[in-house]
N, C-alpha and C positions, 0 to 999 in steps of 0.2 A: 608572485609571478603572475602575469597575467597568464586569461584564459582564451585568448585569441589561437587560433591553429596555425601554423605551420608545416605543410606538409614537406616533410624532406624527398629528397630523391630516393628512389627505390622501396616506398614505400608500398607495402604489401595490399592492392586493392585490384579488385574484380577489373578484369577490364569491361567496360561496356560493349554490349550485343547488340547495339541499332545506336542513332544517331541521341544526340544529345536534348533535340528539339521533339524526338517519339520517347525517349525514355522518361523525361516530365510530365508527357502527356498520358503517357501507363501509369505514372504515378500517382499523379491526379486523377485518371479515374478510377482506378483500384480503390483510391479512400474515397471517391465520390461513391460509388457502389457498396461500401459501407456505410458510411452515413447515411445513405440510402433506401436501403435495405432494413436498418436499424430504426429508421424514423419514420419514414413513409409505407413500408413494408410489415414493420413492425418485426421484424424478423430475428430470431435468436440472433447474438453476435459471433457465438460461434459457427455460422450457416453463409454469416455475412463477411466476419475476416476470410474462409473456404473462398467464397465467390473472388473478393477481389485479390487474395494472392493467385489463383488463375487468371483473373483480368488482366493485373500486370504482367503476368506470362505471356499473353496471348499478345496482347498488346505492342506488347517488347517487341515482339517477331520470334517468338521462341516456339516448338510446338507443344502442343499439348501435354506431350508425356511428359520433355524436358519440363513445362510449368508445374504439373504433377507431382514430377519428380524434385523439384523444391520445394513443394508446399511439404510435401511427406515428411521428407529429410529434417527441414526446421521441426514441425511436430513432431515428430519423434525424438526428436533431441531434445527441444525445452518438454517434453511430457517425462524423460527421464529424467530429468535435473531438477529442472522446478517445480513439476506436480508431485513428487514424493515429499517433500518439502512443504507444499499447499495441505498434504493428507495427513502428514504428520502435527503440521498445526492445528486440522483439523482437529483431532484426535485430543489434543490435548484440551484446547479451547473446551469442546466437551466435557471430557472429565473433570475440567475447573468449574464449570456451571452446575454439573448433575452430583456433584460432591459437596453443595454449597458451600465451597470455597471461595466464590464470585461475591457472595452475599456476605461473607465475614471478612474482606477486603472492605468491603463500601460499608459494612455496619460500624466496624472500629473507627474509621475514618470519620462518619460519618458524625457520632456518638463522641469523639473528642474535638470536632468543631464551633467555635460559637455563632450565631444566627449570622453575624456577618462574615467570617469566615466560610460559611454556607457554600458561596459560589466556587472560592479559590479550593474548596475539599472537592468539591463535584468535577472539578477540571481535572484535579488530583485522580479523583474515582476514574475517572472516564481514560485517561494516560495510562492507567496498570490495567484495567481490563481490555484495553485497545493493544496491549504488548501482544497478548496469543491470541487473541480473538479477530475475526473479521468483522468491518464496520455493522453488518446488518446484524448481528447474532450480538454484540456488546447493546448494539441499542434495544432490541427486545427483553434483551435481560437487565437491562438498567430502567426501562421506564416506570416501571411498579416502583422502585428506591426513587426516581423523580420526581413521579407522584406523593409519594410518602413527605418529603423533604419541603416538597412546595405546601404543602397542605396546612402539617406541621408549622411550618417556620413564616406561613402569611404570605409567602415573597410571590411574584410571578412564575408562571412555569417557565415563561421564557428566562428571565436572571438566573434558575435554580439549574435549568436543562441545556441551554444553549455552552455553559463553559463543560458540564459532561461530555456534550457531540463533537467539541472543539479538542478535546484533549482525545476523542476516538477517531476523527478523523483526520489530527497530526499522525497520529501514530499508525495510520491505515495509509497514508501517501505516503511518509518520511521513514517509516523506522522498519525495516527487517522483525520477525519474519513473513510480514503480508505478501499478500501474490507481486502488486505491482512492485514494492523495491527488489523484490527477491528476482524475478525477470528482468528488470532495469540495469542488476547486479551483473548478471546472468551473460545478457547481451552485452553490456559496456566493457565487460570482463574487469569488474572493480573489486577492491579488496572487500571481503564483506566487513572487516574487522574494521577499519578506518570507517566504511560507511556509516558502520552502525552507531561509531562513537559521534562522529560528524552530524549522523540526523536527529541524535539525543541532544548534540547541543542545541541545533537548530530548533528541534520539536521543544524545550522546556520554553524560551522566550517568547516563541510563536503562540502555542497554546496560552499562555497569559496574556497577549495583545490580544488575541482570538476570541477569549474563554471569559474568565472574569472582568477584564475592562470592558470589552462589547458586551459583554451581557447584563452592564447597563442599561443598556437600551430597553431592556424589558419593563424600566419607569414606563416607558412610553409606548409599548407593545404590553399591554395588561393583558394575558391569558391566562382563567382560572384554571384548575384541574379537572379533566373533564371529567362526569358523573358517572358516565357508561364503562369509565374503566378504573378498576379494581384492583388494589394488592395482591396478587395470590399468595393465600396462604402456602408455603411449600415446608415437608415435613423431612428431617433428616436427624438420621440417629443419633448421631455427633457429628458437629461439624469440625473439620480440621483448624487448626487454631491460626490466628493472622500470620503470626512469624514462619509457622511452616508452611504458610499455602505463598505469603509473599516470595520466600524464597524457591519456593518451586517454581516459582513464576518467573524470575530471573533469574535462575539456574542455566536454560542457554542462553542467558545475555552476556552472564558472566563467564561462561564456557568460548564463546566468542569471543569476547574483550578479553578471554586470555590471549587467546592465541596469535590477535590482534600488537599485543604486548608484547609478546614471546617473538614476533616476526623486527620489532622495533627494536628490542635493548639487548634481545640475546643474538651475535652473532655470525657463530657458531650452528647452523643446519643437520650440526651431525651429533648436537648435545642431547642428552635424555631428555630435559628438560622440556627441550625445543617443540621434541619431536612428540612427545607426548601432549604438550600441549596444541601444537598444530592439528595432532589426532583428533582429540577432545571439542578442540574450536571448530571443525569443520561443521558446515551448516546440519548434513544429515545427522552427525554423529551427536551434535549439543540436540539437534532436537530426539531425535530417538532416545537416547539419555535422558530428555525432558518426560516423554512419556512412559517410561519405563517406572523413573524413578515419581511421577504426578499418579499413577496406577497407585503405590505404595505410602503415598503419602496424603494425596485427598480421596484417590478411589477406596484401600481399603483401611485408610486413616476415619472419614465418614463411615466407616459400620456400610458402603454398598454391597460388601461380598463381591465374590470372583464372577458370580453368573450377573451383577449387576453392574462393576467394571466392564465386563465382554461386553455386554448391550449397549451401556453408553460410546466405548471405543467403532463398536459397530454402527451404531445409527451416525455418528458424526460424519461421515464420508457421502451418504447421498444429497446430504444441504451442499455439497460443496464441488460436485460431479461437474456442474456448470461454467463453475469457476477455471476448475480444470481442462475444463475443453475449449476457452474463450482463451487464457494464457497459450495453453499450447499452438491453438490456431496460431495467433499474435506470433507465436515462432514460427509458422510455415509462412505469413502474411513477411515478417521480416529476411527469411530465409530468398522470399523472391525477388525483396527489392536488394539485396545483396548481388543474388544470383546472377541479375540482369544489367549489374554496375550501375542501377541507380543512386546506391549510397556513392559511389567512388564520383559520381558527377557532385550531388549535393557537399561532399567533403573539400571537391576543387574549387567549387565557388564561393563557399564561405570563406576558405584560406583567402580567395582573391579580395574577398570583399571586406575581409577585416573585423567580423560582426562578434561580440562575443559568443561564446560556444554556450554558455552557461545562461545566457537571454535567451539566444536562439531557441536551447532545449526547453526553456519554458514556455516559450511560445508557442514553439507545435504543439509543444504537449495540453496547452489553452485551447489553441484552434479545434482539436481533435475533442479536448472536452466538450466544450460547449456545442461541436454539433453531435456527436454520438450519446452525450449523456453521460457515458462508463470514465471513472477515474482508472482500471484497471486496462480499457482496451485504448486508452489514451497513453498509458506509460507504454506497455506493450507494442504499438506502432510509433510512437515517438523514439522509445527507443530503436529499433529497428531500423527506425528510418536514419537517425545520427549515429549507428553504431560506427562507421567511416572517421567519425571524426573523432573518434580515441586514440587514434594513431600515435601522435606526437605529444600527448597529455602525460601529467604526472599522475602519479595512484592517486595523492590530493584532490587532483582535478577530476578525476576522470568520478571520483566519489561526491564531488560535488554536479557534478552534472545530475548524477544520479537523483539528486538531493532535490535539482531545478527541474528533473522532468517528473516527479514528485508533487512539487507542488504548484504543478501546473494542471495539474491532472484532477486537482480536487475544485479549481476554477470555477467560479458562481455555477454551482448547481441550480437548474432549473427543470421547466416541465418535460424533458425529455429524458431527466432522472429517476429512476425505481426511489432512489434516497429522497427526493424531493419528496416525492406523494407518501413515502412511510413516516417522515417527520411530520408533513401538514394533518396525518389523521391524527398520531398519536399525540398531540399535538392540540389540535382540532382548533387548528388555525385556516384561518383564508388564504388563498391564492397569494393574496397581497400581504399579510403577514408573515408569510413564509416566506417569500422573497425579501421582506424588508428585516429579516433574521437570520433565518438558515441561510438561505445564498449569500446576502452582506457576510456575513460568517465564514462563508466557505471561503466568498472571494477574499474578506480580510485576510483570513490562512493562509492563502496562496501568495498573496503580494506580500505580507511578511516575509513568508520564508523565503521567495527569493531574494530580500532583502538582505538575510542574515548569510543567506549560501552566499550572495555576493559581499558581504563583510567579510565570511569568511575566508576568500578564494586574493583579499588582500594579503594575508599572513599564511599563505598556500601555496 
């Protein structure tokens, strides 16, 4: 089925609160005053989404409180839905590192590769620790094993590192439970079960164009391991052994992809089966479940003890405070341009115009990257801004969109990225080699996948 919209008659959208030629213009500046703010300002993003979902308010012709009053509304909503969900991933991500259960994933792996195999494992490494991890906290705990690998095996840091960040940063655009799909979810109102199966497919081929073929390149990007940084030794009583740490690891994936299943073949909504799995797969419940039962099986499977579980579940949450306030903003930032019937204008003219929905979403979701820098405040207002145009979509589609504002979002990272300047030190690459790696990289990632979502969205 094609992805082109159709808005039918009576379709449920905001009407618009000022003319059609002021409400673009609100729209435009609102994301001009974040980008703004963000770049030239230098200004948190959660300070900068605040600003321009009141801009568009103001703008609109709305007053103050009523703009107020949608910035709040949306944050408060995506801060109960999707920051429990951000906390709980938190949470676990932690106790997979501080259990070294992180390290006995990448050392089996690692340890049954041969030297040319090297890269396709490292893509491998960087895909499973990118399932519960957030992109910045998978790469500080993977660069000592990078180092280690390149040293070891002769190769360049970039052949041995670049197919690791590829396999961490499909799975930080495309795959559930990261912030930006779980909010793209969130707003699109898509199945998370379909999504998740969909950005699995899409993320395995991606990450191998991404990962081990481009990390070729590292013939001709020769970077040694730099001196200044060091394996750290880290000391753990026992470590949880691979099969049980891999399986806690996709425990809510496959908690998920039941219920994902259960919604498909069983159907019947009032069978035990159903309903218990629909229970099970729900986003909160697979991952509370995740933590509950990763406590029991790396926290006190590792010899940490209870007082050493509680400290790592606690410390995990203020790395990630940030996060939470930049998402949830991103829902009062979308909540305005709903509010003000600017989605219900952008949903009328793409219908008029014929454009696909699934380019479209990749684009904004491009534009917003490359001037803000953030893959996360890129899904977040991308989404937002296209939430209008799920109206007349199937689950299929509307999961593939998800998919395209995904990997639009990871779009050549450059110097206005935090990612950019963390890879170029650990790294301890130039300006010019980091762009002619990590960004080429990023952007290969992105123009992939909407590659594959639009393969997909043929048999959809």
């Amino acid at each position: 089925m094609s992805a082109h919209l159709v808005l039918a008659a009576g379709t449920d959208l905001v009407d618009p609160v000022a003319s059609e030629g002021r409400l673009l213009v609100a729209a435009l500046l609102g994301i001009g005053v974040i980008v703004a703010l963000i770049i030239a300002g230098k200004i948190h993003p959660f300070l900068a989404l605040t600003a321009g979902a009141i801009t568009v308010g103001i703008t609109a012709g709305v007053s103050v409180e009523v703009a107020l009053a949608s910035f709040t509304g949306g944050f408060g909503t995506t801060a109960a839905g999707v920051g429990i969900l951000i906390a709980l991933g938190a949470m676990f991500g932690k106790i997979l590192a501080d259990s070294g259960g992180a390290d006995q994933i990448v050392d089996t792996i690692i340890r049954h590769a041969s030297p040319r195999a090297l890269p396709w494992a490292m893509a491998l490494v960087g895909a499973i620790i990118g399932l519960p991890m957030f992109f910045e906290i998978g790469l500080v705990l993977l660069m000592p094993v990078i180092y280690l690998v390149a040293r070891r095996s002769g190769q360049s840091l970039v052949t041995i590192g670049i197919p690791a960040l590829a396999g961490l940063s499909a799975m930080h655009g495309l795959v559930p439970p990261h912030p930006g799909p779980l909010t793209a979810i969130d707003y699109l109102g898509a199945d998370l079960g379909t999504t998740l199966a969909l950005g699995v497919a899409v993320a395995i081929p991606t990450v191998i164009i991404a990962g081990p073929v481009f990390g070729l390149v590292g013939r001709y990007v020769d970077v040694a391991v730099p001196e200044q940084f060091a394996a750290p030794e880290r000391a753990f009583d026992r470590r949880p052994s691979f099969v049980v740490t891999l399986a806690s690891v996709l425990l809510p994936v496959v908690l998920m992809m039941g219920k994902a299943m259960a919604d498909i073949f069983i159907d019947d909504k009032t069978a035990p089966l159903r309903r218990t799995l629909d229970v099970l797969g729900t986003p909160l419940i697979a991952l509370a479940i995740a933590v509950v039962v990763g406590m029991f099986t790396l926290g006190f499977g590792s010899g940490m003890g209870r007082d050493g579980v509680a400290k790592s579940l606690e410390s995990s949450l203020p790395g990630v405070a940030g996060i939470l306030l930049i998402v949830a903003a991103g829902g009062g930032f979308k909540q305005s341009l709903v509010d003000t019937g600017i989605g219900t204008i952008v949903a009328e003219r793409v219908a008029d115009s014929n454009i696909s929905v699934l380019l479209l979403a990749w684009f904004v979701a491009v534009l917003i990257r490359l001037a803000t820098g953030s893959a996360t405040v890129a899904t977040v207002t991308a989404s937002g801004l296209l939430a209008p145009l799920t109206t007349q979509l199937s689950s299929g589609e509307v999961s593939l969109m998800v998919l395209a504002i995904g990997a639009g979002s990871v779009f050549f990272s450059h110097v206005n990225d935090a990612g950019f300047w963390l890879v170029k030190e650990y790294f301890g690459m130039s300006v010019g080699q980091t762009l002619k790696t990590w960004s080429a990289m990023e952007t290969l990632l992105s123009v992939t996948g909407l590659v594959f979502v639009m393969g997909l969205n043929i048999f959809i």
